[in-house]
TORVEX-347281 format. One record per atom (N, C-alpha, C): chain; y, x, z. Coordinates in pm, whole numbers, plus 32768, in hexadecimal, padded with zeros to 4 digits. Layout:
BEGIN
[node 'A'; [Y; X; Z]];
...
END
This chain:
BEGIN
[node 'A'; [AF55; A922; C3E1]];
[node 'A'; [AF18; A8D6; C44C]];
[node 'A'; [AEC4; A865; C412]];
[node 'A'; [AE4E; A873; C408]];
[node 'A'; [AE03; A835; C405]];
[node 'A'; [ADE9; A7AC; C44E]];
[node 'A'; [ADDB; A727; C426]];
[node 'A'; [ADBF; A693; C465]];
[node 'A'; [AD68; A652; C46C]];
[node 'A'; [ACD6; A6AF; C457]];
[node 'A'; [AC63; A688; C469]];
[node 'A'; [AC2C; A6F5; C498]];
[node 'A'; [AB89; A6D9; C4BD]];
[node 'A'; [AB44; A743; C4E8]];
[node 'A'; [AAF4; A754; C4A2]];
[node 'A'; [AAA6; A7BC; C478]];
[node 'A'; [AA07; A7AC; C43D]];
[node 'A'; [A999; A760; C46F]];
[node 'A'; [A9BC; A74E; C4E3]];
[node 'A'; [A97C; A6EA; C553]];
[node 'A'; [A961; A65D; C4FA]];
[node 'A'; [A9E4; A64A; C519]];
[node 'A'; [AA46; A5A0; C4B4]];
[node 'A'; [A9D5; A5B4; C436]];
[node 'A'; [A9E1; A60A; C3D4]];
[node 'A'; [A995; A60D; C37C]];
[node 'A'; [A91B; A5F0; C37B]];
[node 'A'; [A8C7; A634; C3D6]];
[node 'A'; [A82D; A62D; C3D8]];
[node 'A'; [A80B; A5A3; C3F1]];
[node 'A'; [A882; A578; C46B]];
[node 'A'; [A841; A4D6; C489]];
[node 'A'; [A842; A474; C442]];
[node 'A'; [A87F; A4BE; C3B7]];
[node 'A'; [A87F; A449; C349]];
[node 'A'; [A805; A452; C2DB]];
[node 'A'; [A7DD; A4F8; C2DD]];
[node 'A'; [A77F; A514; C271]];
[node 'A'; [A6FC; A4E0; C28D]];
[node 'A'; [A6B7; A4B8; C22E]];
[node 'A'; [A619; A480; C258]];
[node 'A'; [A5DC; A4FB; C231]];
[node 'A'; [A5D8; A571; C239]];
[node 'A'; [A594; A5F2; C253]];
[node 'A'; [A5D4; A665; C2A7]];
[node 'A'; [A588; A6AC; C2C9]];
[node 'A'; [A5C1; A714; C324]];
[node 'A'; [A625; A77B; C2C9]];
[node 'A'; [A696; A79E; C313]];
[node 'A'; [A6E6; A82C; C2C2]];
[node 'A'; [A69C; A8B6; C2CA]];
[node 'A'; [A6BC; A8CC; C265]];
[node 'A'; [A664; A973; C297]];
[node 'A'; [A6C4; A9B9; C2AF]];
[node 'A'; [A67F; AA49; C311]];
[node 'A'; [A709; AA96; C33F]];
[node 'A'; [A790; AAC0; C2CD]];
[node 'A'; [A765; AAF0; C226]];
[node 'A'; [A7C6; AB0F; C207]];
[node 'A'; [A832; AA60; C1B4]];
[node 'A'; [A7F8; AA25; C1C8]];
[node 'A'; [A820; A992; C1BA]];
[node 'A'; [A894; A96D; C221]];
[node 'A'; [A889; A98D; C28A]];
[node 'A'; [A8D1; A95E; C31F]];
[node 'A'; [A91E; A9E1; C308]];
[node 'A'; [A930; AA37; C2B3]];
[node 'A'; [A98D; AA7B; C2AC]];
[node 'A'; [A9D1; AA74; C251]];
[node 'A'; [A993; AA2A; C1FB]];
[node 'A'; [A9F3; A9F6; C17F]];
[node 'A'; [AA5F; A9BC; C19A]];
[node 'A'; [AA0D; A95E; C1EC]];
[node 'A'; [AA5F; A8E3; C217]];
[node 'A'; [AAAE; A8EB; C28C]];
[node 'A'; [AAF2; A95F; C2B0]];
[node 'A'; [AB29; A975; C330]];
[node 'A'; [ABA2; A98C; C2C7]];
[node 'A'; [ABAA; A9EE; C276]];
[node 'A'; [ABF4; AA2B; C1D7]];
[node 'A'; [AC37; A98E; C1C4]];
[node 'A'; [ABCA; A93E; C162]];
[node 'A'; [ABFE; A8EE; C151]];
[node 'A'; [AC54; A89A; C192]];
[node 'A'; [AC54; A860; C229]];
[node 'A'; [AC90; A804; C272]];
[node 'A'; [AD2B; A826; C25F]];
[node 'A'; [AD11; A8D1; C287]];
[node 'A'; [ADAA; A8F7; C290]];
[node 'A'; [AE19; A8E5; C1F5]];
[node 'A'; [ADB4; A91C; C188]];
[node 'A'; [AE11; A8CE; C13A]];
[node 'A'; [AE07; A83C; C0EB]];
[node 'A'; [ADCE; A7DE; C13D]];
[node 'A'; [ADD7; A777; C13A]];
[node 'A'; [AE6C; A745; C15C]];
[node 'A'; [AE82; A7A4; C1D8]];
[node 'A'; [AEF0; A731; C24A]];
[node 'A'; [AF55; A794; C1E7]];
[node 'A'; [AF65; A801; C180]];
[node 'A'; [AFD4; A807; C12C]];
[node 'A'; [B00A; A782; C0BD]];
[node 'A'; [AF7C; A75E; C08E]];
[node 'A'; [AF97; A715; C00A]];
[node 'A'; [AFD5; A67D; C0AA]];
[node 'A'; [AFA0; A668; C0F1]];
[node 'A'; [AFCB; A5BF; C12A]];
[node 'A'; [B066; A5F7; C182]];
[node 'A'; [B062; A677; C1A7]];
[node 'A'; [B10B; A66E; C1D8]];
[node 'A'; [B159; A673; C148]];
[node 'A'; [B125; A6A9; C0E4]];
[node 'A'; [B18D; A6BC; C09C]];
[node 'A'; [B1CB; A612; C03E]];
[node 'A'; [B13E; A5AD; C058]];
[node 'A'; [B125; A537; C026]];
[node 'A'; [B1AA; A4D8; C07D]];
[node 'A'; [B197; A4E5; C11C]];
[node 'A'; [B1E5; A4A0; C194]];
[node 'A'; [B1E0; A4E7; C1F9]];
[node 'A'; [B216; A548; C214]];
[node 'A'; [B218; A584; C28C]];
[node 'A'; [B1FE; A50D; C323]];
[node 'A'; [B23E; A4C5; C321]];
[node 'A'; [B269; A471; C366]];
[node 'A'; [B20E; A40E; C3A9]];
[node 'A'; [B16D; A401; C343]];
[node 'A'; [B109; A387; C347]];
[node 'A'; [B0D7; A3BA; C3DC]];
[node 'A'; [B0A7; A327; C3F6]];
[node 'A'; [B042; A333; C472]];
[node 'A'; [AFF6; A3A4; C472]];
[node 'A'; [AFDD; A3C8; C4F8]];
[node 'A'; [AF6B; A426; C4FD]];
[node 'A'; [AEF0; A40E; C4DC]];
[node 'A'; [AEC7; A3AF; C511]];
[node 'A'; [AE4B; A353; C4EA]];
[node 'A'; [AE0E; A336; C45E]];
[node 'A'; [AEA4; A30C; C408]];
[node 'A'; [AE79; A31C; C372]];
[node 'A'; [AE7F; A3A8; C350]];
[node 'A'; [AE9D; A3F0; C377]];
[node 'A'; [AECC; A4A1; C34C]];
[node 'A'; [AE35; A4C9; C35C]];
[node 'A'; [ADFF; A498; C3B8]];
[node 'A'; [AD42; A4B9; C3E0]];
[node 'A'; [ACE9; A4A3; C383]];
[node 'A'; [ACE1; A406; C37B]];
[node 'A'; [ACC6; A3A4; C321]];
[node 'A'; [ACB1; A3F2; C2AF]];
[node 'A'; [AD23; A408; C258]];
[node 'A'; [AD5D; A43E; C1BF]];
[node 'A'; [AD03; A4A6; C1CA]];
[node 'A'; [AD2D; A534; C263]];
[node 'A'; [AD07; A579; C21C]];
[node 'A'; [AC45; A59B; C202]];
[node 'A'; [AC02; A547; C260]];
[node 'A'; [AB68; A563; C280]];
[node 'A'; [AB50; A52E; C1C0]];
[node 'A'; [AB9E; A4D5; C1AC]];
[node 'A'; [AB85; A45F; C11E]];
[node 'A'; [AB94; A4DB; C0D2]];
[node 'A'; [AC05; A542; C0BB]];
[node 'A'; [ABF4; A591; C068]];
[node 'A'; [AB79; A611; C05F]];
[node 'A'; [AB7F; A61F; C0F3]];
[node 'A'; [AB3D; A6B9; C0CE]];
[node 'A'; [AA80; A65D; C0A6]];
[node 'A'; [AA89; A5D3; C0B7]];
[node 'A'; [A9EF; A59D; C0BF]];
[node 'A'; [A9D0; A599; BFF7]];
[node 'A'; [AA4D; A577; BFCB]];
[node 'A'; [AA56; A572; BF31]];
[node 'A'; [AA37; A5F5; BEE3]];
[node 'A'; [AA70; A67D; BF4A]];
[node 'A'; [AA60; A6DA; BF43]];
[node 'A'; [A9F8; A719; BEFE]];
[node 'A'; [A9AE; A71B; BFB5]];
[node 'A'; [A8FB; A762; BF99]];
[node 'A'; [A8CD; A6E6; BF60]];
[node 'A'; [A8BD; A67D; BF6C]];
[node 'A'; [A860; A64B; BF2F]];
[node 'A'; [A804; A604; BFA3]];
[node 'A'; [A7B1; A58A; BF53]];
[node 'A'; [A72E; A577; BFAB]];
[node 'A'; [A6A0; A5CA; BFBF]];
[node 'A'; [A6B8; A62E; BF85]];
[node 'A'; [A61C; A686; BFA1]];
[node 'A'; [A5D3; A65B; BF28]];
[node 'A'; [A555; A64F; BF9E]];
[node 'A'; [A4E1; A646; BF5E]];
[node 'A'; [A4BD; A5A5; BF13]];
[node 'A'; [A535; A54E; BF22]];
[node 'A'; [A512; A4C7; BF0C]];
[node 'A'; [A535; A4A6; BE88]];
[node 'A'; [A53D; A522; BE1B]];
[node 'A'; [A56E; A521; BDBC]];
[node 'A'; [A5CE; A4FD; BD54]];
[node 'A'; [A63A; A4BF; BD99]];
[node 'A'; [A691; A459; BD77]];
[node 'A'; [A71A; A4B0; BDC7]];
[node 'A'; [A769; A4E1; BD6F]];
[node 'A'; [A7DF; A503; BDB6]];
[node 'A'; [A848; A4C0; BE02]];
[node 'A'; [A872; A4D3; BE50]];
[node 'A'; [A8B2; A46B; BEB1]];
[node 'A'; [A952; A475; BE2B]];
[node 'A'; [A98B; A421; BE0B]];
[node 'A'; [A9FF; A405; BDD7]];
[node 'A'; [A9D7; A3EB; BD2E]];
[node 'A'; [A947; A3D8; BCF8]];
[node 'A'; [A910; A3C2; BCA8]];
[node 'A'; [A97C; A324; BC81]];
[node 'A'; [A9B2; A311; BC0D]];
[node 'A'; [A9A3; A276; BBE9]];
[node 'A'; [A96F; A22C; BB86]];
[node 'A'; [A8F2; A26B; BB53]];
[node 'A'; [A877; A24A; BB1D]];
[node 'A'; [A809; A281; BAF2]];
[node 'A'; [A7A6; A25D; BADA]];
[node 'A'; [A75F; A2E8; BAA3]];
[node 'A'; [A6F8; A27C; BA59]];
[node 'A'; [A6A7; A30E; BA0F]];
[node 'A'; [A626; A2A2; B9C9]];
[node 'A'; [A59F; A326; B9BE]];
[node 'A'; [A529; A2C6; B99E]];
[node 'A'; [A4BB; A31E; B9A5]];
[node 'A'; [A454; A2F3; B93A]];
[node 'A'; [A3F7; A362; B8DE]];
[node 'A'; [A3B0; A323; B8B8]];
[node 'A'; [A333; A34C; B8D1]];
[node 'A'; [A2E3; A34D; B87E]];
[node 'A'; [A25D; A337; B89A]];
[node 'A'; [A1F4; A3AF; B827]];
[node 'A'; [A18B; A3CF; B847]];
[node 'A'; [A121; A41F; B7D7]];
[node 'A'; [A183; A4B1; B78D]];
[node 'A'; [A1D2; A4AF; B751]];
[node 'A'; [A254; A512; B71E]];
[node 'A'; [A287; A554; B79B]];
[node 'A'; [A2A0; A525; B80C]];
[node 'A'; [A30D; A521; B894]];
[node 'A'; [A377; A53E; B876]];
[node 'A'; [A3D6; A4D8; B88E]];
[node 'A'; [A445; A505; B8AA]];
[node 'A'; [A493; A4CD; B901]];
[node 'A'; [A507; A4DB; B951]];
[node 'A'; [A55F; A4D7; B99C]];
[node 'A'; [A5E9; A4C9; B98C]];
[node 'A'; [A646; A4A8; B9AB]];
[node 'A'; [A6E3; A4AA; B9A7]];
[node 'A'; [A724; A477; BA1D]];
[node 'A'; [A77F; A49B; BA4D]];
[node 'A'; [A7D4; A448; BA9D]];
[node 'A'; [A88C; A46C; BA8E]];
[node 'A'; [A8D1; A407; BA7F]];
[node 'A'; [A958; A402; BA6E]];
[node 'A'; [A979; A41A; BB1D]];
[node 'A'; [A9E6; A484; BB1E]];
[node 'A'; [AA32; A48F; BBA5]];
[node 'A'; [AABF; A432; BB55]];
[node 'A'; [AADA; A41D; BBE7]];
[node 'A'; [AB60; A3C6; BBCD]];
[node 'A'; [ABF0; A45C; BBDE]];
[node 'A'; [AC6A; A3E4; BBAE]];
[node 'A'; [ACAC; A450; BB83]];
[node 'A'; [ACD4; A494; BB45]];
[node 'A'; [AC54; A4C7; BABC]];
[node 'A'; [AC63; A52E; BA64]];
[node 'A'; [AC2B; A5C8; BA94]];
[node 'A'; [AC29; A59A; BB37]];
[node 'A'; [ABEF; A63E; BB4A]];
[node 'A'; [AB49; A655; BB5B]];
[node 'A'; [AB3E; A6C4; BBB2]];
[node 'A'; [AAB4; A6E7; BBBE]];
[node 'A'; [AA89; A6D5; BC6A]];
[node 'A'; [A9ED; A6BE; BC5C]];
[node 'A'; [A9D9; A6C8; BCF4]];
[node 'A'; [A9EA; A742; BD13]];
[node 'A'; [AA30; A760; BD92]];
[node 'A'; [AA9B; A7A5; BDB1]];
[node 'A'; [AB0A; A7CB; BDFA]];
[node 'A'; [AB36; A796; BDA1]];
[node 'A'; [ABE4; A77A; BD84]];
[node 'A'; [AC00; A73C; BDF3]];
[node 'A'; [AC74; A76E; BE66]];
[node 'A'; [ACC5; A711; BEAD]];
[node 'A'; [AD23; A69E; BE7D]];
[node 'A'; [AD1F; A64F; BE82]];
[node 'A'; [AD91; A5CE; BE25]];
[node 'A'; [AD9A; A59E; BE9F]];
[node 'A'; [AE02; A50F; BE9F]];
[node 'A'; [AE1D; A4B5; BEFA]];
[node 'A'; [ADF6; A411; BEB0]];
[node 'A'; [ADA2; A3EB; BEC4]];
[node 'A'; [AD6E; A36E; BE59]];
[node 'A'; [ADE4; A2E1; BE6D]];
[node 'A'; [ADF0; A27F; BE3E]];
[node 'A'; [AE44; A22C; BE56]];
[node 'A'; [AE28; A1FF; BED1]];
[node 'A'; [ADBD; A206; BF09]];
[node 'A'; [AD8D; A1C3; BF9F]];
[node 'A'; [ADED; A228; BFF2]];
[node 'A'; [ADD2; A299; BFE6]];
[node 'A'; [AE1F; A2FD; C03A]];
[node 'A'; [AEAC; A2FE; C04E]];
[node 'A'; [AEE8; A2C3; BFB7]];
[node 'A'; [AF7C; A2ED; BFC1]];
[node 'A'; [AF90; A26B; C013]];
[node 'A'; [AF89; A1C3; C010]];
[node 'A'; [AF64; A162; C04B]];
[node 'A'; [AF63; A17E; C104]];
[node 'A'; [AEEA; A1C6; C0EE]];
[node 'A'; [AF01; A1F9; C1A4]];
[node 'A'; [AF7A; A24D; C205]];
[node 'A'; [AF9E; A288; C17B]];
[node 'A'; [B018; A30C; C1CB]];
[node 'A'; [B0B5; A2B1; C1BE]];
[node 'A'; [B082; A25D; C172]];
[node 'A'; [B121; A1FB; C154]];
[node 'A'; [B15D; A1EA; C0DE]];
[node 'A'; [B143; A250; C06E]];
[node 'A'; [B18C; A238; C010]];
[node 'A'; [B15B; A208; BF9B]];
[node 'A'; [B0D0; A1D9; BF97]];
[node 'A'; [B098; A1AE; BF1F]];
[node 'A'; [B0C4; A121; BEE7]];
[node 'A'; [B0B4; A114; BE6B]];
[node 'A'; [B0D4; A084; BE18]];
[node 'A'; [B162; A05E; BE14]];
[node 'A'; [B1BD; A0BC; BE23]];
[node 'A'; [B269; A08C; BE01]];
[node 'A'; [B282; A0D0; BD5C]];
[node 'A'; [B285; A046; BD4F]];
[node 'A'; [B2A7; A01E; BCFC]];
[node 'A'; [B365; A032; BCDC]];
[node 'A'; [B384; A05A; BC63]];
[node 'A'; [B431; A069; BC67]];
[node 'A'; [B45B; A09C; BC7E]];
[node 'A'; [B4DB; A0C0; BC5E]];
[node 'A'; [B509; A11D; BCA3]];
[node 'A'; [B5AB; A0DB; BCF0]];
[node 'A'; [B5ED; A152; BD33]];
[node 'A'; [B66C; A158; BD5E]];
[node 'A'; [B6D1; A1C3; BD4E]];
[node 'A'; [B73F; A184; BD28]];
[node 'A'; [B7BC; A1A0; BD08]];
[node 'A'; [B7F9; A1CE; BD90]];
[node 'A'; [B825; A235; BD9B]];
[node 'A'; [B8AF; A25D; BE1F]];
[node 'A'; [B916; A1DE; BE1A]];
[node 'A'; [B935; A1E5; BDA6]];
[node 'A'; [B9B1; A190; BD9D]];
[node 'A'; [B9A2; A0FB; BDE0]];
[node 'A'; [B926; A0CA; BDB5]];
[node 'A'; [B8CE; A056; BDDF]];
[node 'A'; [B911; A049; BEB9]];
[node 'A'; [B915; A0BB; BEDE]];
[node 'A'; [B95D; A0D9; BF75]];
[node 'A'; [B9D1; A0CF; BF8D]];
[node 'A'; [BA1F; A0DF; BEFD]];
[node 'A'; [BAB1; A0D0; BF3A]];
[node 'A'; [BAE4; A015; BF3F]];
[node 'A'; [BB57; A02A; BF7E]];
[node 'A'; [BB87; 9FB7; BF85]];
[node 'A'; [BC0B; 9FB1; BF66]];
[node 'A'; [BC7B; 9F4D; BF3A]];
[node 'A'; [BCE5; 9F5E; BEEA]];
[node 'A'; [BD24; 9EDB; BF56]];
[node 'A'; [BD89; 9F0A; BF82]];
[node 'A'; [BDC7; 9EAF; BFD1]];
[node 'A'; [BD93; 9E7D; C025]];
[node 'A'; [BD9C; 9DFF; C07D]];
[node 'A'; [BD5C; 9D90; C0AF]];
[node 'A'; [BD92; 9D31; C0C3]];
[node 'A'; [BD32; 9CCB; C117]];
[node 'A'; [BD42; 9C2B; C108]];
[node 'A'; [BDCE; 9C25; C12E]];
[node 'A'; [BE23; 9C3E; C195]];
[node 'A'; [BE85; 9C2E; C152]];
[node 'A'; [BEDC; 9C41; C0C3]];
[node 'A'; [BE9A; 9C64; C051]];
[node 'A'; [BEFA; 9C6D; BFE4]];
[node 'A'; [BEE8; 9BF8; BFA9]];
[node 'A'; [BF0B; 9BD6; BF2F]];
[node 'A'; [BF14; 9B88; BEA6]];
[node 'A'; [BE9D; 9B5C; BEAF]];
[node 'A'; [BE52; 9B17; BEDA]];
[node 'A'; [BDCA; 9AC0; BEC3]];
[node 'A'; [BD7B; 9AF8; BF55]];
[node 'A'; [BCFA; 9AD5; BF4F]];
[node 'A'; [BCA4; 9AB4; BFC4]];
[node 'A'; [BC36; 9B17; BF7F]];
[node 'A'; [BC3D; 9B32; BF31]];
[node 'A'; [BBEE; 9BBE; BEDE]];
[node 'A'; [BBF8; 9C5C; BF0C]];
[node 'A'; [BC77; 9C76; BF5C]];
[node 'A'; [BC7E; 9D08; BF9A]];
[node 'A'; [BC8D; 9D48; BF21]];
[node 'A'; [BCAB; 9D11; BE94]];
[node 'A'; [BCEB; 9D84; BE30]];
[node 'A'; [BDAD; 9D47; BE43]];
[node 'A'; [BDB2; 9DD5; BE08]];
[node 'A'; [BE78; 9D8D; BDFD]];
[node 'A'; [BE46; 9DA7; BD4A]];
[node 'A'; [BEA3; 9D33; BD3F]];
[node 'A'; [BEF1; 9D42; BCAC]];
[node 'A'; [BF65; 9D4E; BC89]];
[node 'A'; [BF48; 9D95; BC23]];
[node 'A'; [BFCB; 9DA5; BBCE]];
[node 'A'; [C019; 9E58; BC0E]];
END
């Protein structure tokens, strides 16, 4: 189940989709909403939208504006020509990922640390041997 539309998409692209494009991206949406349920089942719908138009847009790409959408730098030169651009990530334009903005939106981004089960249990309580809720001895 898909959480965007191709619709959602277009109204973000500054060029038109072409027909087999809007079919890409129908493909894509749906397994978009795999990688963000499998991220938080649970997140807003709204960010579940959000995330997924952000991914499939990193996806295809900006077109014709030569600059890939999820680019995080690039350089150009001059008389020789040449070109480069770094995608973030490590991957390729493409690639479905969930960027730190994304994980951020669905809920679970930037935790830091971890947790212990045990960290849940509790050993006695305030009534025992101190005001600490451990018993000793």
């Amino acid at each position: 189940m898909a959480y965007a539309t191709v619709e959602d998409i277009q109204a973000r692209m500054t060029r038109p989709l072409s027909e087999s494009e809007q079919l890409v991206c129908a493909a894509l949406l749906d397994d978009a909403a795999v990688f963000i349920d499998a991220c938080n089942k649970a997140a807003e719908l709204y960010a579940k939208k959000i995330v997924s138009v952000r991914m499939v847009m990193r996806s295809i790409g900006s077109g014709d504006s030569g600059v890939p959408i999820g680019a995080t730098q690039g350089s150009m030169s001059g008389l020789g020509y040449a070109q480069s651009w770094t995608v973030g990530t490590g991957g390729s334009t493409g690639e479905l990922y969930l960027s730190k903005a994304d994980k951020l939106l669905l809920g679970t981004g930037n935790k830091i640390g971890s947790h212990s089960p045990l960290e849940d249990m509790t050993y006695g309580g305030p009534d025992d041997e101190g005001d600490d809720g451990l018993v000793s001895g």
